[in-house]
MARDOBA-844642 format. One line per 3 residues: their letters; for each residue x, y, z of N, C-alpha, C. Coordinates in steps of 0.1 Angstrom, whole numbers. Layout:
N
A> X,Y,Z,X,Y,Z,X,Y,Z  ...
END
This chain:
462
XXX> 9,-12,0,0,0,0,9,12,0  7,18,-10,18,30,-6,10,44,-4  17,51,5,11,61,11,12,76,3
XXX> 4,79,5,-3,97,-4,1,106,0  15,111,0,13,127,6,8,142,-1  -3,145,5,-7,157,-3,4,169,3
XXX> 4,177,-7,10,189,-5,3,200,-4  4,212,-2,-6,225,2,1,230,-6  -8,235,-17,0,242,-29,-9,258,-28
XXX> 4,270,-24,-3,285,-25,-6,292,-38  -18,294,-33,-23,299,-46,-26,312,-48  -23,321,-56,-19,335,-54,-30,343,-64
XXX> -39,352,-56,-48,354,-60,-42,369,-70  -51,365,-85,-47,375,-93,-50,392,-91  -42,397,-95,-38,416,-97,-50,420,-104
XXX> -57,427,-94,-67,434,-100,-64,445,-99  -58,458,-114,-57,471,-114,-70,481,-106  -82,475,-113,-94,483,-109,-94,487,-95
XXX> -94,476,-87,-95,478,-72,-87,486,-67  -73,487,-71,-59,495,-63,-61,508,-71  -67,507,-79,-70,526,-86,-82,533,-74
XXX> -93,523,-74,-102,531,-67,-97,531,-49  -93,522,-47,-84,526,-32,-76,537,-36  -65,536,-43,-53,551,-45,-64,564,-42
XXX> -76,561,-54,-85,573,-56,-93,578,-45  -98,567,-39,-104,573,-23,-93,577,-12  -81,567,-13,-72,576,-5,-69,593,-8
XXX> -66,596,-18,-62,607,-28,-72,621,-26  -84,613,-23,-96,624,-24,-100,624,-8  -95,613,-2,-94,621,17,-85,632,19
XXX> -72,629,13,-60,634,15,-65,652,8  -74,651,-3,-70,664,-7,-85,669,0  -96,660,2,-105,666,8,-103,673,27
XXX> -89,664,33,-87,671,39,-77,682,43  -73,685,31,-62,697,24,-74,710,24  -83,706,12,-91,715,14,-98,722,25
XXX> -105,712,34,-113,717,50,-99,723,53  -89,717,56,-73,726,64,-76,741,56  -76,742,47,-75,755,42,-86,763,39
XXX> -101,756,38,-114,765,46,-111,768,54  -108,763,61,-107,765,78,-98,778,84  -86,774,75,-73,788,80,-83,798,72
XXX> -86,798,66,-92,810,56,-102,817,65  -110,810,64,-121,817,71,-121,821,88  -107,816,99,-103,824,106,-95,836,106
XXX> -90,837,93,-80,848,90,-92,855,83  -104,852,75,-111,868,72,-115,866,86  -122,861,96,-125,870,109,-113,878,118
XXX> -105,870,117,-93,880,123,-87,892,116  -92,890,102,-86,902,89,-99,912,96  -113,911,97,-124,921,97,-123,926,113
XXX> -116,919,119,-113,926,135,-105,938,136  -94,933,127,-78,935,126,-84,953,122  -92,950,109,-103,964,102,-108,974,114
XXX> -121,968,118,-126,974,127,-117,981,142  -107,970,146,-98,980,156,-93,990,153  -88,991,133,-86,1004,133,-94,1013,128
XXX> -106,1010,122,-115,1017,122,-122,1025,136  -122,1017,145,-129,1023,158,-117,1034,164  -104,1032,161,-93,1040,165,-92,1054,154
XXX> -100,1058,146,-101,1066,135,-87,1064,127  -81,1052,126,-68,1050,112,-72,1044,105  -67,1051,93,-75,1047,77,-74,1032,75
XXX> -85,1027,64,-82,1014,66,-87,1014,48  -89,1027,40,-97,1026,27,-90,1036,19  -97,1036,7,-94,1045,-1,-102,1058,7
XXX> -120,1057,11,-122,1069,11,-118,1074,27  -111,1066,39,-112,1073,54,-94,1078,48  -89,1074,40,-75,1078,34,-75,1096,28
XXX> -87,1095,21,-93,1111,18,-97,1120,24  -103,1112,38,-111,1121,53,-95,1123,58  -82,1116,61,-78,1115,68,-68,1133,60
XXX> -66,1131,48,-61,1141,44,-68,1157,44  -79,1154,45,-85,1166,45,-89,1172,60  -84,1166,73,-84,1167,83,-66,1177,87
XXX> -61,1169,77,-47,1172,78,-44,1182,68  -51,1189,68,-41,1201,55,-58,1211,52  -53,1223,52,-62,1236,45,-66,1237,31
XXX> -82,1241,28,-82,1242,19,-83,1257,12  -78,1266,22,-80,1278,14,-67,1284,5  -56,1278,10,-47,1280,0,-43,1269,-13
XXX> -55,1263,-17,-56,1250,-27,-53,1257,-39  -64,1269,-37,-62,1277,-51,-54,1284,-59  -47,1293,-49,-35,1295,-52,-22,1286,-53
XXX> -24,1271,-49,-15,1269,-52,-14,1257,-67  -27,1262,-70,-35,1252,-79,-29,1264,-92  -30,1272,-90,-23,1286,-98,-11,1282,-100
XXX> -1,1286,-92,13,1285,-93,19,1272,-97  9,1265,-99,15,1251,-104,12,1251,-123  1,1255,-123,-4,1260,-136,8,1271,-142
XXX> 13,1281,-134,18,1292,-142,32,1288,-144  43,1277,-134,50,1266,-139,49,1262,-150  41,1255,-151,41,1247,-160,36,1256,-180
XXX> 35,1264,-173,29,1276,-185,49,1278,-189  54,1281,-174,66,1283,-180,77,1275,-187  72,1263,-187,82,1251,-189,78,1250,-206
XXX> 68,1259,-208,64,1258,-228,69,1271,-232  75,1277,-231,82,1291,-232,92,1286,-244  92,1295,-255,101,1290,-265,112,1282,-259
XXX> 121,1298,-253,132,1295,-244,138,1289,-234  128,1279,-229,131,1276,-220,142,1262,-221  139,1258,-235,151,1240,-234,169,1247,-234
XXX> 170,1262,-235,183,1266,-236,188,1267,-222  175,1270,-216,181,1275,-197,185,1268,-187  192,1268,-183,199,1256,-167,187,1254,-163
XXX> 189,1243,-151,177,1242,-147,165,1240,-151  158,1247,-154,146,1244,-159,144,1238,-170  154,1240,-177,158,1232,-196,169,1228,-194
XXX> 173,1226,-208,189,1214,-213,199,1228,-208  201,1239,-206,209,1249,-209,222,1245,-197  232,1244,-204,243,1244,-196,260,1252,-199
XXX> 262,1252,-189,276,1260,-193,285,1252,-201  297,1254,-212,304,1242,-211,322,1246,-213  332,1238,-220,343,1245,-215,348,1242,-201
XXX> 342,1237,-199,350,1233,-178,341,1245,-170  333,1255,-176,328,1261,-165,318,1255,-158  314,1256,-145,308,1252,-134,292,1254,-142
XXX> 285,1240,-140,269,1243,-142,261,1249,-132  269,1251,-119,263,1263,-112,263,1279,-112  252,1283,-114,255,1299,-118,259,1305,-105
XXX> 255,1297,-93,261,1307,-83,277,1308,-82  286,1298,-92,299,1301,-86,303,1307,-99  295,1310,-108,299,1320,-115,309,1335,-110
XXX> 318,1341,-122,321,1348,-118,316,1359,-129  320,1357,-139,306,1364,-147,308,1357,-156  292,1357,-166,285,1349,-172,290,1345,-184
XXX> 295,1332,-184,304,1323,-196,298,1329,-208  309,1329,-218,305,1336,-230,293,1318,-239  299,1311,-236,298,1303,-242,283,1295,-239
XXX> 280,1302,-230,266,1297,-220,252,1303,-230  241,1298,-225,229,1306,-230,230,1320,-229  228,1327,-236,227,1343,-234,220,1347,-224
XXX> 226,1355,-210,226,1361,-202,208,1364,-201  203,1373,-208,190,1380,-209,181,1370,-208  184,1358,-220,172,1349,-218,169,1344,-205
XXX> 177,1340,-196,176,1333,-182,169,1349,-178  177,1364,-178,164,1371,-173,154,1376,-175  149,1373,-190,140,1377,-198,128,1367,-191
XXX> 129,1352,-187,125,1342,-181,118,1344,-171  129,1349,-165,125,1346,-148,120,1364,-147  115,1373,-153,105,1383,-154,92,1376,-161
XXX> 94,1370,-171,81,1362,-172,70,1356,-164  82,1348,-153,74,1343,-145,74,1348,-129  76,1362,-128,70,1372,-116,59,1369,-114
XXX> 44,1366,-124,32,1366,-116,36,1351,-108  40,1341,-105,44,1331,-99,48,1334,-87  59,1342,-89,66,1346,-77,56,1354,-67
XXX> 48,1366,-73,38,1373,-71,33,1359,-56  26,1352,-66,11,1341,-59,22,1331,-47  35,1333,-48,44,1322,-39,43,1332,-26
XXX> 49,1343,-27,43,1351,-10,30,1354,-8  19,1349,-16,9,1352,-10,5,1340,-6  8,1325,-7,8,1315,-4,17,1312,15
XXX> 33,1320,9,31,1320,25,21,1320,34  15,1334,32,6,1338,44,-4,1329,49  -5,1316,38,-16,1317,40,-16,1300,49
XXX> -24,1293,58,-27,1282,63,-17,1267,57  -12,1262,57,-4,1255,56,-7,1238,65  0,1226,61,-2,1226,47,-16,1229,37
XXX> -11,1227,26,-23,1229,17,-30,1219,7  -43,1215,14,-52,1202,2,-48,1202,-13  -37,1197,-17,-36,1200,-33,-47,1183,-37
XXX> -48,1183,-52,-57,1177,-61,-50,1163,-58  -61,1153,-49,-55,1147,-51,-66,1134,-49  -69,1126,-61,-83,1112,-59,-73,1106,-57
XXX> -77,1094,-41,-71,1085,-39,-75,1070,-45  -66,1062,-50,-72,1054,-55,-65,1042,-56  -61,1034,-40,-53,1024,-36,-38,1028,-44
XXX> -33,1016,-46,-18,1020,-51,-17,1021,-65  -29,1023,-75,-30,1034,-82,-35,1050,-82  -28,1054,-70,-36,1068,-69,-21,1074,-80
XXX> -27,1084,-82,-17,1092,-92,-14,1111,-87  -5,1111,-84,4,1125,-80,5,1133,-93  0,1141,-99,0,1144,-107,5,1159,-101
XXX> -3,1168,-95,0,1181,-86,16,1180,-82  17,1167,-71,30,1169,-66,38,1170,-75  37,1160,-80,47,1158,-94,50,1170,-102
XXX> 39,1180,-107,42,1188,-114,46,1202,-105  51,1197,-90,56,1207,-86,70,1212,-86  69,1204,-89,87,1203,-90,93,1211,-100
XXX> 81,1214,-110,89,1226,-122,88,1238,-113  78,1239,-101,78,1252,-92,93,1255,-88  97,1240,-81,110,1239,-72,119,1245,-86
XXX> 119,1244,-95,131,1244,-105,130,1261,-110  117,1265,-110,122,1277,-112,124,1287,-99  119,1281,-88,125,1287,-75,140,1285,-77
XXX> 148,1280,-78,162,1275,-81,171,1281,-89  164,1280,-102,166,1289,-111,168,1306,-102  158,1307,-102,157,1321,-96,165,1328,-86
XXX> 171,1319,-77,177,1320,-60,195,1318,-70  194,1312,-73,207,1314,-82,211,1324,-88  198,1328,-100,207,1337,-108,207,1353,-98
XXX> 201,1352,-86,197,1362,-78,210,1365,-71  219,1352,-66,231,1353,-62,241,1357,-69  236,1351,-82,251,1359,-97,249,1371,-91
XXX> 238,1378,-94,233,1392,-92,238,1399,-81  243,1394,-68,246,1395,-57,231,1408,-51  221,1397,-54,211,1406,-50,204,1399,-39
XXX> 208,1403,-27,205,1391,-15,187,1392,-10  180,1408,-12,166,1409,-10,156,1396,-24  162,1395,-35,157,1388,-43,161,1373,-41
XXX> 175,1371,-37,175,1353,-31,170,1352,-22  169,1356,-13,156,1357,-3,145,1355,1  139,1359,-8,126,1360,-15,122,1345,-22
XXX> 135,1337,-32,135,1328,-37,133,1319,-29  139,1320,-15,149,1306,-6,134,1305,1  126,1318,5,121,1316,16,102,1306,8
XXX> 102,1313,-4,96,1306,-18,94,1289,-16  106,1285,-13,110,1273,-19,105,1269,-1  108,1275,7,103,1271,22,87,1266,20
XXX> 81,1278,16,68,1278,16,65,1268,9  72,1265,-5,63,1253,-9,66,1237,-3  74,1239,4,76,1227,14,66,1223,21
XXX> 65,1234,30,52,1234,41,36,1234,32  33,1237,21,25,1238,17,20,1220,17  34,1213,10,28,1202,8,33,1192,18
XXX> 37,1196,31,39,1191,46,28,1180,47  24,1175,42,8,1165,50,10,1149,50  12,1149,62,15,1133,58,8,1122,49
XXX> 11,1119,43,3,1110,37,12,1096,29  17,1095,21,27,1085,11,39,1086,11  48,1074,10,61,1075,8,66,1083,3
XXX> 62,1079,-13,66,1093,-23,61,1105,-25  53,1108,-14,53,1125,-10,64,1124,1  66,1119,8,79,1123,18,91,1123,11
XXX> 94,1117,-1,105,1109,-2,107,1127,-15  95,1133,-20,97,1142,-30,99,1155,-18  89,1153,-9,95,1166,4,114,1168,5
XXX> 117,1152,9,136,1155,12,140,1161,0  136,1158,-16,142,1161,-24,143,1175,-28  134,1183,-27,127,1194,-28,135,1203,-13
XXX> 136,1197,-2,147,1201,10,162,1200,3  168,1188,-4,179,1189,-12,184,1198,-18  173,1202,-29,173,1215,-38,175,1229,-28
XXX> 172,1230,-19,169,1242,-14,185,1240,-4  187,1229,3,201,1227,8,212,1228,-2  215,1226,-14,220,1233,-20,229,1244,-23
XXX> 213,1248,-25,219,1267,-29,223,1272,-17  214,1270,-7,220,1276,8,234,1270,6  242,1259,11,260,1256,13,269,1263,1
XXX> 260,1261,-14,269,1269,-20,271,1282,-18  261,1290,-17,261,1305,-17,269,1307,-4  272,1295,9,285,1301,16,301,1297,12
XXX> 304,1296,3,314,1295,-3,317,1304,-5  316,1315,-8,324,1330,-11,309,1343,-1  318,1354,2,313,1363,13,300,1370,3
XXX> 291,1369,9,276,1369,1,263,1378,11  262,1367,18,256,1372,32,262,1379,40  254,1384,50,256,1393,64,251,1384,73
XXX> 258,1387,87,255,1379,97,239,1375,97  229,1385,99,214,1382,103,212,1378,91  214,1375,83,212,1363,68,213,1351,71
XXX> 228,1351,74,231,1334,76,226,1331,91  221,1342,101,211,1332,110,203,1329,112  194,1335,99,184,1334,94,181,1320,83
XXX> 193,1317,78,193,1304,74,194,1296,84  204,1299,90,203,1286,100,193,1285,106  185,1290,113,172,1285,119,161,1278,110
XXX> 158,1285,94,154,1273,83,163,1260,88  174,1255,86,180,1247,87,175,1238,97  180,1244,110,172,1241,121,157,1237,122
XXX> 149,1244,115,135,1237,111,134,1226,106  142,1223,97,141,1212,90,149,1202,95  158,1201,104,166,1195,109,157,1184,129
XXX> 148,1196,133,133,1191,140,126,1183,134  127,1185,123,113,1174,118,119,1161,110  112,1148,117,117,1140,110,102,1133,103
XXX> 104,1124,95,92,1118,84,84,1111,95  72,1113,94,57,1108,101,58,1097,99  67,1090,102,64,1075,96,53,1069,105
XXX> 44,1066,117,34,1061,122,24,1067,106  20,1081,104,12,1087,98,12,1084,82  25,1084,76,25,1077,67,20,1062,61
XXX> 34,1055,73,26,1044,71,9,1036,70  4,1041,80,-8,1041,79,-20,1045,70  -15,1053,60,-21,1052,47,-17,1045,39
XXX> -4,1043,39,1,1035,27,0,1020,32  -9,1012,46,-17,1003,47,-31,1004,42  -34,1012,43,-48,1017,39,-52,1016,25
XXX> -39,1023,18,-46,1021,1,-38,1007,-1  -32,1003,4,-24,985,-1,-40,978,2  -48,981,16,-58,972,17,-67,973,9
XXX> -72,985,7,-81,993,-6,-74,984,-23  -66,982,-21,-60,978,-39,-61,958,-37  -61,954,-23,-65,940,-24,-78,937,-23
XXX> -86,942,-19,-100,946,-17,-109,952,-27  -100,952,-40,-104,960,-52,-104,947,-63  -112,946,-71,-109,941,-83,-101,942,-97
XXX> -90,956,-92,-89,967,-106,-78,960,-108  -70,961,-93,-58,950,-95,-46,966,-96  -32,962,-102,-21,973,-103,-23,980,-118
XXX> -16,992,-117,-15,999,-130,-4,991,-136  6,986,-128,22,980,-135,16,963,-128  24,953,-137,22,942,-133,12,934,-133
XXX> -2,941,-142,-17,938,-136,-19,924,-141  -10,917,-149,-11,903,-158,-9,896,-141  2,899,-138,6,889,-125,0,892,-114
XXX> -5,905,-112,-15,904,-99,-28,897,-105  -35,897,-113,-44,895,-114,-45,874,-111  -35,869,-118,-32,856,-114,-30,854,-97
XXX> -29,862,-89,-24,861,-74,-35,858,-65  -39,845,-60,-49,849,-55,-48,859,-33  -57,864,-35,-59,876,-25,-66,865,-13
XXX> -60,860,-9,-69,849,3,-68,860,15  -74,853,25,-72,864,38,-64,868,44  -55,852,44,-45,849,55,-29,858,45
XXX> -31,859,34,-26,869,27,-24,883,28  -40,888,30,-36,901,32,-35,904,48  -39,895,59,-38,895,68,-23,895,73
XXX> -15,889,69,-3,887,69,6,905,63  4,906,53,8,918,50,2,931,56  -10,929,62,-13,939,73,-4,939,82
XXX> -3,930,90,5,922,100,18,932,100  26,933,87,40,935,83,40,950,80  28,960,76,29,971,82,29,975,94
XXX> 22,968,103,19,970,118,32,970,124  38,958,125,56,962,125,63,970,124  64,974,106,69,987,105,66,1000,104
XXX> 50,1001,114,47,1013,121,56,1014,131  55,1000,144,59,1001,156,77,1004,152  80,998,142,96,998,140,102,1015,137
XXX> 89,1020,127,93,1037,126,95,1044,143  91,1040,152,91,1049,165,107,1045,169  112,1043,165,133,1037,169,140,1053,163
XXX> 150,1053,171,157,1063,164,164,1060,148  166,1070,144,174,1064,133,181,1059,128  190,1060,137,201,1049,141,201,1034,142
XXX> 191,1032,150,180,1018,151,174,1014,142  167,1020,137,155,1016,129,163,1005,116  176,1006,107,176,999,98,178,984,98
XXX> 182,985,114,184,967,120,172,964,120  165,973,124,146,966,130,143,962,120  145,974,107,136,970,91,138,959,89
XXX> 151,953,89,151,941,84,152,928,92  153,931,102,143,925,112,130,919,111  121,930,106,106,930,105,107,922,89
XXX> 114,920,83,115,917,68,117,900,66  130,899,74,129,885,78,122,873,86  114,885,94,103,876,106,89,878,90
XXX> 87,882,84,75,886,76,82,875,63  93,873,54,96,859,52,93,847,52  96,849,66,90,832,71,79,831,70
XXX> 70,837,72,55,835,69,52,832,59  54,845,49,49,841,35,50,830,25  42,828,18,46,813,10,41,816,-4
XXX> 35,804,-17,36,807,-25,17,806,-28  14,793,-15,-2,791,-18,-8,799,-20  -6,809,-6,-17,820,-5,-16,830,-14
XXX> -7,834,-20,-2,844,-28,6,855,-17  8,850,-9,15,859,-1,32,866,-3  39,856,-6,47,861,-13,51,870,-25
XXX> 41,865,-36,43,872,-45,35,887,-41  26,888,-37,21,900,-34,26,910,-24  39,901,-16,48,910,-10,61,922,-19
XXX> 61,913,-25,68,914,-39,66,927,-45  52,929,-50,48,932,-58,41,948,-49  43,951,-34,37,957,-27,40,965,-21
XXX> 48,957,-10,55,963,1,70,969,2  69,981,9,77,989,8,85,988,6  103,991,-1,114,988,-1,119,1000,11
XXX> 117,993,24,124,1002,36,140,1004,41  149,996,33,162,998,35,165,1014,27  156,1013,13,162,1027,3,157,1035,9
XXX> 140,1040,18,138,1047,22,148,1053,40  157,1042,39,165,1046,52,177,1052,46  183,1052,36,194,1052,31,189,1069,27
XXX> 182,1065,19,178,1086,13,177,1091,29  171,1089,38,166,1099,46,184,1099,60  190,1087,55,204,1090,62,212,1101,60
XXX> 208,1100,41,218,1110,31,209,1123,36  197,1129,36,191,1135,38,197,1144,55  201,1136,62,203,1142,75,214,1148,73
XXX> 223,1142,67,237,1140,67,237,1159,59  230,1158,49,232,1172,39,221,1186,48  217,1182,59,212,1187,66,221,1195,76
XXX> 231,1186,82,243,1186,90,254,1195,85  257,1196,68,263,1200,62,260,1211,60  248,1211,53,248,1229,51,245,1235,63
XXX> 242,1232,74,247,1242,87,258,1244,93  262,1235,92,283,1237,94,286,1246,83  286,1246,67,287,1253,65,281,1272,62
XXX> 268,1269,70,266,1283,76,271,1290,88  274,1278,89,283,1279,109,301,1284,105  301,1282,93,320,1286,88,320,1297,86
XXX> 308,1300,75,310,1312,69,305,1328,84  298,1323,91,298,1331,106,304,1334,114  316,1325,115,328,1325,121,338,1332,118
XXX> 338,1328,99,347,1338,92,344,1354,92  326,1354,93,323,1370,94,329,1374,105  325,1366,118,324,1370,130,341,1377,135
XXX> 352,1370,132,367,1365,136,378,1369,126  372,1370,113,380,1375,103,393,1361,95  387,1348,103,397,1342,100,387,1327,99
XXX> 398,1317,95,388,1303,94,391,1294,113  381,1287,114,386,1278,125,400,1271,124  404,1267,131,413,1259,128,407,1243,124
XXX> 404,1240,132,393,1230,133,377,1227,137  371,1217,138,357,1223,135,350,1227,149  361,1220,159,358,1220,173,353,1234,179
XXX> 362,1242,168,366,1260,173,347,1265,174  340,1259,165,325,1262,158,317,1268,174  319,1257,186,313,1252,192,313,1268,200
XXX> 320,1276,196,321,1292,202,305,1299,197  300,1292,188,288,1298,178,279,1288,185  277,1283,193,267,1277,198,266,1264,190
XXX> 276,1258,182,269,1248,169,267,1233,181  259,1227,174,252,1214,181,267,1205,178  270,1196,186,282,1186,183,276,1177,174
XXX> 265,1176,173,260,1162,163,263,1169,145  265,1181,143,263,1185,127,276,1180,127  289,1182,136,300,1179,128,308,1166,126
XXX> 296,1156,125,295,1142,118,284,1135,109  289,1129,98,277,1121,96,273,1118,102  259,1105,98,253,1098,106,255,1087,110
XXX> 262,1083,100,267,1066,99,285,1065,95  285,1077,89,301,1076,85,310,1082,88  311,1087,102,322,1095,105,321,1112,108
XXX> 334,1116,107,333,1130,112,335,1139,92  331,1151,96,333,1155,79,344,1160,82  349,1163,65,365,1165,67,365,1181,63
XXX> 372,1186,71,378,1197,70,395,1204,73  396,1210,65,411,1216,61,412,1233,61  420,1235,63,423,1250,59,439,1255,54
XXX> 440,1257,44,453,1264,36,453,1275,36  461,1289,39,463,1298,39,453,1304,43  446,1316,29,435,1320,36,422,1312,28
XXX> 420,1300,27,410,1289,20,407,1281,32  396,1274,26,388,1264,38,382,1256,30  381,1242,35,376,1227,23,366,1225,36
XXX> 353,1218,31,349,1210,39,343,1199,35  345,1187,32,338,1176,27,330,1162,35  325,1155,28,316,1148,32,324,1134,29
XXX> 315,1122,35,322,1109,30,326,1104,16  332,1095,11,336,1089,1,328,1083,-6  317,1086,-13,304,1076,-16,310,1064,-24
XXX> 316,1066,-31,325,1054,-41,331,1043,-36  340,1047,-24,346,1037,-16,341,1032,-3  328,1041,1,319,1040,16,333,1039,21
XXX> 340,1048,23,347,1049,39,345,1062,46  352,1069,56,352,1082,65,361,1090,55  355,1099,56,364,1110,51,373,1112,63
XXX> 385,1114,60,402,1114,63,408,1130,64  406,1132,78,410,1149,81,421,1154,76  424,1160,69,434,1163,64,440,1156,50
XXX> 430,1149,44,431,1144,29,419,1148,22  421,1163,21,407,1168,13,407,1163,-3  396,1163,-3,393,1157,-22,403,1166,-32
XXX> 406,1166,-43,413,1170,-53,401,1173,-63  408,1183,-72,398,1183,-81,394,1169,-93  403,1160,-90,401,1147,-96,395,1141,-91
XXX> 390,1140,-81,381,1135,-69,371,1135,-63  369,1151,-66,357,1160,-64,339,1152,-62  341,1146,-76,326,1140,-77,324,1121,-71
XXX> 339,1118,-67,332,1106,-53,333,1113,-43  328,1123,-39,323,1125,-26,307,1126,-27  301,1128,-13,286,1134,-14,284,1149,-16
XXX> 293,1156,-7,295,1172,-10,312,1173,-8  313,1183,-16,324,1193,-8,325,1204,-13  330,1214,0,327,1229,-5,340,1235,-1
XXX> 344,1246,-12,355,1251,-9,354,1267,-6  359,1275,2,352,1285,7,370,1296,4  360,1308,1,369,1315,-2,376,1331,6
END
């Protein structure tokens, strides 16, 4: 009898694609169904925390729109001198179509050439080779009724409501913008007033170019503050040059200096600023119109909450970050830049719309450093030429100043050192840092005429 061994043979049940597709697929659609609820969910606590975030500053009267952005300016500025200054911007720009005007410095292509100086105040008399003498005065009689409407603009309330529909971060400056042919023929004018050595008519120009400062003093946008320093530049200028050779009388130059001093008190509203320029960013996400520049790529971005909540967020910061001295503040900015980083990402569109938005705050720290610095400068050099009236002779060094009351902070940059000053015979140098090589200027290695233009200033006094 022989015996049967059975064997257990495994049997291996066949591959069914169908089945492991619809598993993959129900796995796939938990996975993304619970992707989705995760991001309902963040969404819709970031719009309630976005409409709080609104309302706290709404209940605190800070803008949060295009129109409390309009209330907020018309709170802040007069409207009775609108008109006249709505004039003088018109009668500018009347002057800038004047046959003559593409031959004239300043205001047109007109320049000296031959190595003479494109400034007419260090003129000694008027290059043969230059625009003809008359036309620059034929010009600037032209535009007396201007000058006329600019002192009666002093008088009057300050700042002043100029034309302005707000309209998120397409609002458009058109006024400010076209003030600036004001500034140019104020400049014009304070110049050729100095060739003239007519000190009642620079005067008149300097104090011109004040008023339209203050006119458009109102906090509101970057690039109205950022056109304020520039428009302060222009006017710091002609004041440091016109001390370069004996021009003024004492109650002149301490009559500048206290302008200087004015301007040297006030630093940029940044809480006040900023806070519009959250206001129209939230107005332009809040909007369908989308950007004037870029509008292909904003319009692809989507605007979630946790997006603009986030970029609210990153103003709030650099409100609280503006209250640092100045000194401080460029660590914080970027501080606030790299904590606001991390956050951002690509889902929400947060990133790219940081991109595409928020402020570039290192350049606005950098202008308003240079800004202080040319501040510092042309009062030292009203503080030389005082000394020289006062003494008959130059300091030795700048230490000597401190006989005239001068503050110890003008006779340094901000960030780069002490300014450099020299004296040869009966001459005096004063210069500023090395912008080309960012080092300190070096007491007693004053710039050369080869050199002249890597500095920020230098003035040589006669």
């Amino acid at each position: 009898m022989s015996n049967v061994t059975s064997a257990t043979t495994k049997v291996n049940k066949p591959f069914r694609p169908i089945a492991w597709i619809k598993g993959f697929t129900l796995a796939a659609c938990g996975v993304i169904a619970i992707a989705i609820g995760w991001v309902a969910t963040t969404q819709v606590m970031a719009a309630r925390e976005l409409t709080k975030y609104k309302n706290d500053l709404k209940s605190q009267g800070i803008p949060i729109d295009n129109a409390s952005v309009e209330k907020t300016l018309d709170e802040r500025t007069n409207p009775e001198g609108s008109e006249t200054f709505r004039s003088i911007v018109k009668l500018a720009r009347w002057g800038s179509s004047l046959a003559s005007v593409d031959s004239i410095p300043i205001v047109g292509a007109g320049l000296a050439t031959n190595g003479a100086s494109d400034s007419i105040i260090n003129w000694k008399e008027w290059p043969s080779d230059a625009v003809p003498e008359r036309f620059v005065s034929d010009y600037l009689t032209e535009m007396e009724p201007m000058f006329v409407l600019l002192e009666q603009l002093a008088k009057m309330p300050k700042p002043v409501r100029i034309d302005l529909q707000v309209d998120g971060l397409n609002t458009l400056f058109y006024q400010l913008q076209e003030s600036r042919n004001v500034m140019n023929v104020l400049s014009l004018e304070a110049r050729y007033a100095i060739f003239k050595k007519d000190k009642t008519r620079a005067l008149r120009a300097i104090r011109s170019m004040t008023s339209v400062n203050e006119a458009l003093d109102s906090p509101g946008f970057i690039v109205w503050e950022l056109q304020l320093l520039a428009y302060q530049g222009i006017l710091l200028s002609i004041i440091q040059e016109s001390m370069a050779f004996e021009f003024w009388d004492q109650p002149d130059i301490a009559a500048l200096k206290e302008l200087i001093e004015n301007a040297r008190s006030r630093s940029i509203p940044w809480k006040e600023v900023m806070e519009c320029e959250r206001a129209i960013v939230m107005a332009t996400l809040d909007s369908h119109e989308g950007l004037a520049w870029d509008s292909e790529v904003y319009a692809m971005v989507p605007k979630l909450p946790s997006a603009k909540l986030k970029l609210m967020r990153h103003y709030g910061d650099l409100i609280e970050a503006g209250s640092l001295p100045l000194e401080k503040r460029r660590e914080r900015f970027s501080e606030v830049s790299q904590e606001t980083n991390s956050l951002i990402n690509l889902w929400d569109g947060s990133a790219i719309l940081a991109g595409l938005i928020l402020p570039q705050t290192s350049a606005i720290i950098d202008v308003t450093v240079r800004h202080t610095d040319s501040l510092r400068f042309a009062y030292l050099a009203c503080a030389l030429r005082e000394y020289k009236l006062a003494k008959d002779k130059w300091p030795a060094d700048l230490d000597e100043l401190s006989s005239l009351g001068v503050p110890r902070d003008v006779l340094a940059s901000l960030e780069r050192g002490p300014f450099g000053y020299q004296v040869e015979a009966d001459k005096a140098w004063l210069w500023s840092y090395d912008i080309r090589n960012n080092r300190e200027p070096k007491i007693g290695n004053r710039p050369t005429d080869s050199t002249t233009s890597q500095y920020q200033s230098v003035l040589s006094f006669e």
